[in-house]
Backbone as a ProteinNet text record, in pm:
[ID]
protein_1_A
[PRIMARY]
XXXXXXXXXXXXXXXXXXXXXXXXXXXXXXXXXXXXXXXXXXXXXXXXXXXXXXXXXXXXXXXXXXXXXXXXXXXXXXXXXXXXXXXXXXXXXXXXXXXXXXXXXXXXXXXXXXXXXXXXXXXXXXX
[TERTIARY]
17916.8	18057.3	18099.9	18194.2	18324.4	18327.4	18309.2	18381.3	18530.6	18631.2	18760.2	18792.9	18839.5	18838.8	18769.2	18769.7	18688.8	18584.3	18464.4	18304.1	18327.5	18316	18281.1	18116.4	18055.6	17903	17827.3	17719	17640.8	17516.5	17473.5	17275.7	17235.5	17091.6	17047.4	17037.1	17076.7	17025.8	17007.5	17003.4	16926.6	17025	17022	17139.7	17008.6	17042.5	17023.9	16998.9	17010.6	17011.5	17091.4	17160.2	17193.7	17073.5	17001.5	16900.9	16829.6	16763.1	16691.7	16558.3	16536.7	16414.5	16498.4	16618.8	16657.8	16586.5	16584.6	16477.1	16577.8	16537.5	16609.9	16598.3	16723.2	16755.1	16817.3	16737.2	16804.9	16930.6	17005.9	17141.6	17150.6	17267.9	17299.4	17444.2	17487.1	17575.9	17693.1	17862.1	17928.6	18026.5	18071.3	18163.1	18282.2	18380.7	18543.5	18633.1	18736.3	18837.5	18887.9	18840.8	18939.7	18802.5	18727.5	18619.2	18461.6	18332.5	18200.7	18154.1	18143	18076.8	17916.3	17820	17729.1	17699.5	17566.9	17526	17390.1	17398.9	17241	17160.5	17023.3	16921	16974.9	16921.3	16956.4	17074.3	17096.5	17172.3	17305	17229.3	17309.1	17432.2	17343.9	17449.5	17566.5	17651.6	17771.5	17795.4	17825.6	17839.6	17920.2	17926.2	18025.5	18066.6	18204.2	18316.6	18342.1	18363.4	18379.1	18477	18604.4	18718.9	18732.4	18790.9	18857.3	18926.2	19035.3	19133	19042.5	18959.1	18887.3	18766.2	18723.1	18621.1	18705.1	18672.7	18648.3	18615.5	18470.2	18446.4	18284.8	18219.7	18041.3	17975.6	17866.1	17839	17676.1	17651.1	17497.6	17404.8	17417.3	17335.7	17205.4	17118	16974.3	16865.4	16796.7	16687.8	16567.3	16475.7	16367.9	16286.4	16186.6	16052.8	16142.6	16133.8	16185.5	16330.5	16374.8	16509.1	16588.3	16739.3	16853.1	16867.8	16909	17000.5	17089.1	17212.2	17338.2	17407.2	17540.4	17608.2	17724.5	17782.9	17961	18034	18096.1	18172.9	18326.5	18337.8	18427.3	18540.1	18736	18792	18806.5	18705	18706.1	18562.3	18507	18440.2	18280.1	18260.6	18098.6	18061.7	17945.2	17838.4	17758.7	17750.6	17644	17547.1	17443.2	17327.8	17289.5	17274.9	17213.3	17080.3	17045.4	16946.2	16925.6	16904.7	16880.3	16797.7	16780.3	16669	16685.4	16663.1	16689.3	16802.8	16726.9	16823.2	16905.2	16962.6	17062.8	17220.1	17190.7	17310.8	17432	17378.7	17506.6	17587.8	17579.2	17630.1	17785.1	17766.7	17833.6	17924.5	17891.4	17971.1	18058	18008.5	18120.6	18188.9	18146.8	18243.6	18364	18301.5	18414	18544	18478.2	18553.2	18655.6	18597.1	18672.4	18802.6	18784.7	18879.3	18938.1	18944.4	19063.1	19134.1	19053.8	19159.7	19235.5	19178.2	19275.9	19365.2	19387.7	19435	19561	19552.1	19626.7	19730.8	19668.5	19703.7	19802	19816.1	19889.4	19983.1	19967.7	20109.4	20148.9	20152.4	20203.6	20272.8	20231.4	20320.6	20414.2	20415.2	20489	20627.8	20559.1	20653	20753	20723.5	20810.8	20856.7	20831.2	20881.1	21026.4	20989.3	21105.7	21230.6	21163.5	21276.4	21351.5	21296.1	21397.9	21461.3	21444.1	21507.1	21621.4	21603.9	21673.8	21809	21947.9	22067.7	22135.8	22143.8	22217.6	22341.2	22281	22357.7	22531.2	22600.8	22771	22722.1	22846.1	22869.6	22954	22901	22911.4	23079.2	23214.7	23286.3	23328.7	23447.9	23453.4	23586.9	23563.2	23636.8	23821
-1785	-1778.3	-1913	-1966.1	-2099	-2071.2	-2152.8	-2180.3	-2255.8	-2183.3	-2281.6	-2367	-2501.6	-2594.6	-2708	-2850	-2893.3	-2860.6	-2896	-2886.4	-2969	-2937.4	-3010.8	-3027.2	-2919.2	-2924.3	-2786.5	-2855.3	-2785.2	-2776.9	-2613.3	-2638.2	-2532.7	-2511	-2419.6	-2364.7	-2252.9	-2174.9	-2051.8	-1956.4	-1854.2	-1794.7	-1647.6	-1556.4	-1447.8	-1407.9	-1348.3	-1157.6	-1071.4	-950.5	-885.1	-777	-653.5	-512.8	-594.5	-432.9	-452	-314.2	-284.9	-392.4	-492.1	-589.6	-695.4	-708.4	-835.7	-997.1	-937	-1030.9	-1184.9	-1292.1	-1389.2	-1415.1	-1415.8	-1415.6	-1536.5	-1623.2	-1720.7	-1800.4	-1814.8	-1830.6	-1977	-2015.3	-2131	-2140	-2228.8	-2204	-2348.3	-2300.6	-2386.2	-2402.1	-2502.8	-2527.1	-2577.7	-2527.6	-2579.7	-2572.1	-2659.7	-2673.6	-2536.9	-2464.6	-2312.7	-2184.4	-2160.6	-2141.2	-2161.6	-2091.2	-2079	-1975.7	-1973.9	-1929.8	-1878.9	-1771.4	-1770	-1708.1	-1765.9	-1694.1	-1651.9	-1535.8	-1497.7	-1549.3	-1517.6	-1596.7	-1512.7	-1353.1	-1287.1	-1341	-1328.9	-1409.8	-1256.3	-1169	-1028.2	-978.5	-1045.9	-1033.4	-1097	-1001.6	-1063.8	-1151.7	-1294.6	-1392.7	-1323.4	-1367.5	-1335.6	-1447.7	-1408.8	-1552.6	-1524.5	-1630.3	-1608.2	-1726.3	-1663	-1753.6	-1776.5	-1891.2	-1972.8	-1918.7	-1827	-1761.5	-1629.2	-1621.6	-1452.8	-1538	-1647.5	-1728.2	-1814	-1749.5	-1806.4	-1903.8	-1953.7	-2018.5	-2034.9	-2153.4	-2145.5	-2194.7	-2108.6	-2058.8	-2076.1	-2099.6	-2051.7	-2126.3	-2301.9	-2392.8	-2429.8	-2406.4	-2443.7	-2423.6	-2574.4	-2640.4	-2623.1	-2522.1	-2531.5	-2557.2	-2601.9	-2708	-2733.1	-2714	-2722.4	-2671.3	-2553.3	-2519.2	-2534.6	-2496.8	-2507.3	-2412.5	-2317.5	-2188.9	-2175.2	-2088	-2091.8	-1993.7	-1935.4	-1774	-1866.8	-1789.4	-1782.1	-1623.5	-1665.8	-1581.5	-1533.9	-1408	-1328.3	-1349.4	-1322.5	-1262.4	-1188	-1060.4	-970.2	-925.6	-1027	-1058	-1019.5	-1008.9	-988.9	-1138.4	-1121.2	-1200.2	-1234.3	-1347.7	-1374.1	-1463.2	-1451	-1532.4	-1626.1	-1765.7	-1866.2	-1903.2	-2037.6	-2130.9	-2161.7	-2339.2	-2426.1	-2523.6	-2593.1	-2701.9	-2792	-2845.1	-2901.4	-2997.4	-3109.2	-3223.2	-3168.7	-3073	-3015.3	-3041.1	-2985.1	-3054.6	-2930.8	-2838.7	-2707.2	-2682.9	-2658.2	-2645.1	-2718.7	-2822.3	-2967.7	-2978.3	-2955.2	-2928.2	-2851.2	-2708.1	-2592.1	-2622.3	-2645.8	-2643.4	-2757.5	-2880.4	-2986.1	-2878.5	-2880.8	-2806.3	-2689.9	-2606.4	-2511.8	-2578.4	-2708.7	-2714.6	-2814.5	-2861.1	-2948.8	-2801.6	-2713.4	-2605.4	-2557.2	-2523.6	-2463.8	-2596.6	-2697.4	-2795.3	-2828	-2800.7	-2765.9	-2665.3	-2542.5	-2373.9	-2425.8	-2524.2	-2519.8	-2592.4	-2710.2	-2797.5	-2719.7	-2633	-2526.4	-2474.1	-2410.1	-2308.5	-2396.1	-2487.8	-2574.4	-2591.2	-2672.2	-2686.6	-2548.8	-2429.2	-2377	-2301.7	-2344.2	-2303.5	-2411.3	-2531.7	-2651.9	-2629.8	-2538.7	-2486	-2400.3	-2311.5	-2159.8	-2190.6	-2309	-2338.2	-2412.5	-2502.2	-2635.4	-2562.1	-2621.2	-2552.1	-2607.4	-2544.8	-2580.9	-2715.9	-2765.1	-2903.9	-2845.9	-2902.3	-2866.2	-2877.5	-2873.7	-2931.8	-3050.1	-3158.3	-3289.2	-3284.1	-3334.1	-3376.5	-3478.3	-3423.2	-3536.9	-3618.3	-3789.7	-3856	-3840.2
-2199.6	-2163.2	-2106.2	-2140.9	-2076.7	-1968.4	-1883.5	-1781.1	-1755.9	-1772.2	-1785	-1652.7	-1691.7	-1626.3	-1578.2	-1476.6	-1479.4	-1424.7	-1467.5	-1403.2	-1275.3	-1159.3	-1058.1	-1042.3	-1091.8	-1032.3	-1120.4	-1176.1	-1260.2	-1234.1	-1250.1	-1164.2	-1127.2	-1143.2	-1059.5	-865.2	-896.5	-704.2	-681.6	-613.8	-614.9	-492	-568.6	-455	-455.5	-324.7	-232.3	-302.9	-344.9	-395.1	-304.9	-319.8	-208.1	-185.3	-301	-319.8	-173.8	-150.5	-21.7	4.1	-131.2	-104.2	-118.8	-88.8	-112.9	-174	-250.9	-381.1	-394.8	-416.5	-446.7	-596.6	-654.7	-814.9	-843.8	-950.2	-994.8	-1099.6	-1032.2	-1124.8	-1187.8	-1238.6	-1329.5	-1253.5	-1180.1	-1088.6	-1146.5	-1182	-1215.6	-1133.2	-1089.7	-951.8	-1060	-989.6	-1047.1	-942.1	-935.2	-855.8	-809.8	-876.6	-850.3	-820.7	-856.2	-799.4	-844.3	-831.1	-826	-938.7	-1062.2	-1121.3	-1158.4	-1119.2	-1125.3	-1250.8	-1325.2	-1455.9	-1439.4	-1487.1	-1452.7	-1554.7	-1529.5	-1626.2	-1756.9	-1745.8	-1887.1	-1938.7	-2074.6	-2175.5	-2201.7	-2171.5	-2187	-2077.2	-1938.1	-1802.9	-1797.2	-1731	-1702.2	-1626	-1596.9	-1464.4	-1388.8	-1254.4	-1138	-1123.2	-1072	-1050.1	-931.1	-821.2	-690.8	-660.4	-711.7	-700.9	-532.6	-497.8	-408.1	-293.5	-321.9	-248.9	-197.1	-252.9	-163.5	-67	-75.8	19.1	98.6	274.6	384.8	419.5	388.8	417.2	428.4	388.3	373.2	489.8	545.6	646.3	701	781.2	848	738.4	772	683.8	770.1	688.7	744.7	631.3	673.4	592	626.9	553.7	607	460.7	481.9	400.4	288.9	167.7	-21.3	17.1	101.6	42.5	123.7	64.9	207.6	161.9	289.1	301.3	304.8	302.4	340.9	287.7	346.1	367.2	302.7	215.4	163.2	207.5	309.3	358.7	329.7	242.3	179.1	272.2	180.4	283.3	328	277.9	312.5	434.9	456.8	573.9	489.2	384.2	318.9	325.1	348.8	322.3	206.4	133.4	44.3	88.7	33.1	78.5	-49	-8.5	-171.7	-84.6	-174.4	-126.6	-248.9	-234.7	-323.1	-263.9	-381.4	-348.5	-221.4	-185.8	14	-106	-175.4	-224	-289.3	-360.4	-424.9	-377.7	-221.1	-169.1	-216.7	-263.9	-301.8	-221.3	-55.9	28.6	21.1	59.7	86.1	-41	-184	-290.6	-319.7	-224.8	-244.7	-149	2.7	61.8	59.5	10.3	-42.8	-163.4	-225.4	-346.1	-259.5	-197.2	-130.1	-23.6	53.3	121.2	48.7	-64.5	-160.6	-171.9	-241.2	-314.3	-154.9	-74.4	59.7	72	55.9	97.3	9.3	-122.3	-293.8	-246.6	-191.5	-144.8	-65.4	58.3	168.6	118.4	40.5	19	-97.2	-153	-235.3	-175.7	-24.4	25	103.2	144.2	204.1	149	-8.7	-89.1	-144.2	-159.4	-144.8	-60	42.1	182.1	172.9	155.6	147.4	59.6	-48.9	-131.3	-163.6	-49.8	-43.2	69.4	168.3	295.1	265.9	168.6	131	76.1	110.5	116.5	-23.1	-121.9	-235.8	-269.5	-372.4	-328.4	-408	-360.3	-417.7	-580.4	-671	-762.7	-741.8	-831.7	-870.9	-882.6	-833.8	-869.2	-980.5	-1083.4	-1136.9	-1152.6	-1131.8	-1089.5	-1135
[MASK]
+++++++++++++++++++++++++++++++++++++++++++++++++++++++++++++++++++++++++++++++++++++++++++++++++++++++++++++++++++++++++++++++

């Protein structure tokens, strides 16, 4: 499956399971301005998309020996769990990526905040 838009960041990392052994499963992970695409290894599975506007914010970073850890926190307050290679640097990628797009989000709302405020100009007289 496409990922539409640009690639910010392409690569392997490993999420976390919800099952009761919380097993770590390895994905193919595509970063875009708009959100985080994960693909599972099987060729049959469906990816999960973990658009922009439902993530908080990435969370609870820590490096221990080969990997980094780290939580992406829902707006709906869930938790996911990754970990990637220590040098991978995934962390630092999403969360860059995440606060351009919050940053896109705000002068959006700004801007039409400016334009439902802004008072209709006359019509143009003519001479």
């Amino acid at each position: 499956m496409k990922t539409p838009g640009k690639v910010l960041r392409e690569g392997e990392l490993e999420k976390r399971s919800d099952s009761l052994f919380q097993l770590w499963k390895k994905k193919r992970g595509v970063l875009t301005p708009d959100s985080l695409s994960l693909f599972p290894a099987a060729p049959w599975a469906r990816p999960k998309e973990l658009r922009f506007h439902s993530i908080l914010k990435v969370d609870c970073v820590e490096r221990t020996g080969k990997y980094l850890y780290f939580t992406i926190v829902t707006t709906d307050r869930k938790e996911i769990d990754f970990r990637c290679a220590g040098e991978s640097c995934w962390n630092a990628a999403i969360t860059l990526a995440l606060i351009d797009f919050q940053n896109r989000r705000a002068l959006q709302d700004v801007r039409s905040r400016q334009a439902r405020a802004a008072p209709p100009e006359p019509p143009a007289r003519a001479p």
